[in-house]
C-alpha positions in Angstrom: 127.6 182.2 168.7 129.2 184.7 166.7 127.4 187.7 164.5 127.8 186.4 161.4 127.0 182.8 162.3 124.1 184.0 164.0 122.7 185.8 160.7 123.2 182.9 158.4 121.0 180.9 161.0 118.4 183.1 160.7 118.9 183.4 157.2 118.0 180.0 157.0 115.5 179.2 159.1 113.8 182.5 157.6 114.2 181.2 153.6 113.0 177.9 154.9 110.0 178.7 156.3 109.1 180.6 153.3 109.7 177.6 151.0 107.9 175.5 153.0 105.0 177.0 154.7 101.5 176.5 152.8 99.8 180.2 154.2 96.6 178.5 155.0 95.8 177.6 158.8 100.0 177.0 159.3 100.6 178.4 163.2 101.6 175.1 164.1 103.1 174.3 160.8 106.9 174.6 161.8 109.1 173.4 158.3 112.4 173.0 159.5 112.1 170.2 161.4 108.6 167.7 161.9 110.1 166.3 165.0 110.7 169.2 166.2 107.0 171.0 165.3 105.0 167.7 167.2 107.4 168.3 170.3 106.4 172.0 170.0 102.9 171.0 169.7 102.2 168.8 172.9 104.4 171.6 174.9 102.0 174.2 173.9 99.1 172.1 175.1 101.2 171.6 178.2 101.5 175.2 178.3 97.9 176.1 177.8 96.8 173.8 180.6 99.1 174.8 182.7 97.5 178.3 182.5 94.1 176.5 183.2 95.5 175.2 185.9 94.6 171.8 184.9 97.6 170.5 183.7 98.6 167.0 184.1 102.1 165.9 182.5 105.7 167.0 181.7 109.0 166.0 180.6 107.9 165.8 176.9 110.3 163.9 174.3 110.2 163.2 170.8 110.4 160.0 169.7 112.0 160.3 166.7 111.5 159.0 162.9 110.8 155.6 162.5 110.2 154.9 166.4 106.8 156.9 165.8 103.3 156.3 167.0 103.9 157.8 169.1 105.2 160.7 168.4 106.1 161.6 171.9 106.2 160.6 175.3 105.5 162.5 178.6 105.5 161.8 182.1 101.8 162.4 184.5 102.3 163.9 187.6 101.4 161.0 189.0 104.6 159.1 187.2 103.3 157.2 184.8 104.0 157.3 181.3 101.9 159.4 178.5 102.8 158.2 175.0 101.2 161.3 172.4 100.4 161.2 169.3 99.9 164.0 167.5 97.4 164.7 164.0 96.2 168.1 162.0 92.8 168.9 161.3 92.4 171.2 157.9 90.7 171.2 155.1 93.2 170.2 152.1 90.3 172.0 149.7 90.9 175.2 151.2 94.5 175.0 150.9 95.1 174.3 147.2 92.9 177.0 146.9 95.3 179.5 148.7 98.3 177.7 146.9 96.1 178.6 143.2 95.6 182.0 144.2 92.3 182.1 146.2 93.2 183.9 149.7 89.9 184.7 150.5 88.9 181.2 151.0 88.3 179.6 154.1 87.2 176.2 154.4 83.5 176.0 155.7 83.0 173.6 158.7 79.4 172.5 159.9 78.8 170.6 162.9 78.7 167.8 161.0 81.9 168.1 159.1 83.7 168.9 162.5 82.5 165.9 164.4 82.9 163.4 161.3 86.4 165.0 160.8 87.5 164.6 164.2 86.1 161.1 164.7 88.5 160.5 161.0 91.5 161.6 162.7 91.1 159.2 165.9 90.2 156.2 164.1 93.3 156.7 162.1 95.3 157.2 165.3 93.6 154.1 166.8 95.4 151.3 165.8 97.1 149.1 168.2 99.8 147.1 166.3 101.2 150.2 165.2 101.8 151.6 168.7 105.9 151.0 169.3 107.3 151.6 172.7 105.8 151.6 176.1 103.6 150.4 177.4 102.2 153.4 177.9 99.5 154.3 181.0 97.7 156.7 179.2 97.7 157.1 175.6 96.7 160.8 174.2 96.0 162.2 170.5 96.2 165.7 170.1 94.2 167.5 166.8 95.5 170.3 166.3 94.2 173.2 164.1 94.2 176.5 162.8 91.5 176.9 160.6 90.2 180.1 160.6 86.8 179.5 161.5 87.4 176.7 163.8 87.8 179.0 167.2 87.0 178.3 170.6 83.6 180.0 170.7 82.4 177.5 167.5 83.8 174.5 168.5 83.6 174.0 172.4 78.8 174.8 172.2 79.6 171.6 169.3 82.1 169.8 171.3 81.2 169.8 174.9 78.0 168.1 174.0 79.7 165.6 172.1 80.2 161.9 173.1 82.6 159.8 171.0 82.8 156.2 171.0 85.3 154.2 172.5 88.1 153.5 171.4 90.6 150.6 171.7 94.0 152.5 172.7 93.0 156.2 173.1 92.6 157.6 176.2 92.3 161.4 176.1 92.1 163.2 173.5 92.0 167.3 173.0 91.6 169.9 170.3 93.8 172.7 170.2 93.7 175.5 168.2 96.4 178.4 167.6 96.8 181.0 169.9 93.8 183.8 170.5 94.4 186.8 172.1 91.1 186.8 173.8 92.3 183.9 175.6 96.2 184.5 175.8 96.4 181.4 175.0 96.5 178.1 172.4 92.9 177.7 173.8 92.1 173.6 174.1 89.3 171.3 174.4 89.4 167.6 175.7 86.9 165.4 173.5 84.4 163.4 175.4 85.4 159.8 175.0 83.3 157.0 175.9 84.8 154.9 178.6 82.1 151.8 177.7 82.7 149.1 174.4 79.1 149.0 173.4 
């Protein structure tokens, strides 16, 4: 790629993330392409387990508008195939807030708010005649989030204890939160999901 073509691509990508990012708890809000972002999103979990030394899957691919949930499809080590869907956790409060001027505000999140907020996102993730493609061996929801107070250190004391319910397609299912330097990584948690239909 030539100079100039290479400066009007930057250009671009540059005066479209300004138009489109919101400047609260964006690190994996990616404008240019939402296809793109949730493939970016399940490879930086990848990455961040990989670094654990627990990862399980590769050979991520998006599944493009209108072929979605899910959103992406891996392969397990093992071969089988991982379908992924991918959600945000934020508080839309605390962004209008930034977008009306407030840039001191961050969106407070008790123990309570967390787990109800998190149990929100799977149930809406957990629908079964929605699910296109497949069939999948394991199916996956990521949550991802970068609300400033939502950190490793908070969540994991609230979320290792934690036991969801069951759900009817969901498998795994992980938090993962932008990168921290103490970590040098996207640091990650996988939610305790009940394996029993009570």
């Amino acid at each position: 790629m030539d100079k100039d073509k290479e400066l009007e691509l930057f250009r671009f990508i540059r005066d479209a993330g300004k138009k489109a990012r919101r400047g609260y708890s964006d690190f994996f809000n990616w404008p240019i392409d939402r296809e793109f972002e949730e493939w970016g999103i399940v490879d930086t979990l990848k990455r961040s387990l990989e670094k654990s030394e627990a990862g399980f899957f590769d050979q991520i691919i998006t599944r493009g508008r209108g072929n979605d949930p899910p959103d992406c499809e891996a392969i397990l080590f093992n071969g089988q195939k991982l379908g992924v869907e991918v959600t945000e956790l934020v508080d839309p409060e605390a962004i209008m807030a930034y977008k009306n001027g407030d840039v001191d505000q961050w969106a407070e999140w008790s123990h309570e708010k967390l787990i109800n907020s998190i149990k929100k996102r799977l149930e809406a993730k957990d629908i079964s005649k929605n699910i296109k493609g497949g069939p999948y061996d394991i199916y996956m929801v990521i949550i991802h989030t970068d609300e400033p107070i939502l950190n490793f250190d908070y969540t994991f004391p609230i979320l290792s204890e934690y036991i969801f319910k069951y759900y009817s397609i969901i498998d795994r299912a992980f938090l993962l939160m932008s990168y921290d330097n103490k970590y040098n990584l996207c640091p990650y948690i996988e939610l305790n999901i009940s394996n029993y239909n009570y």
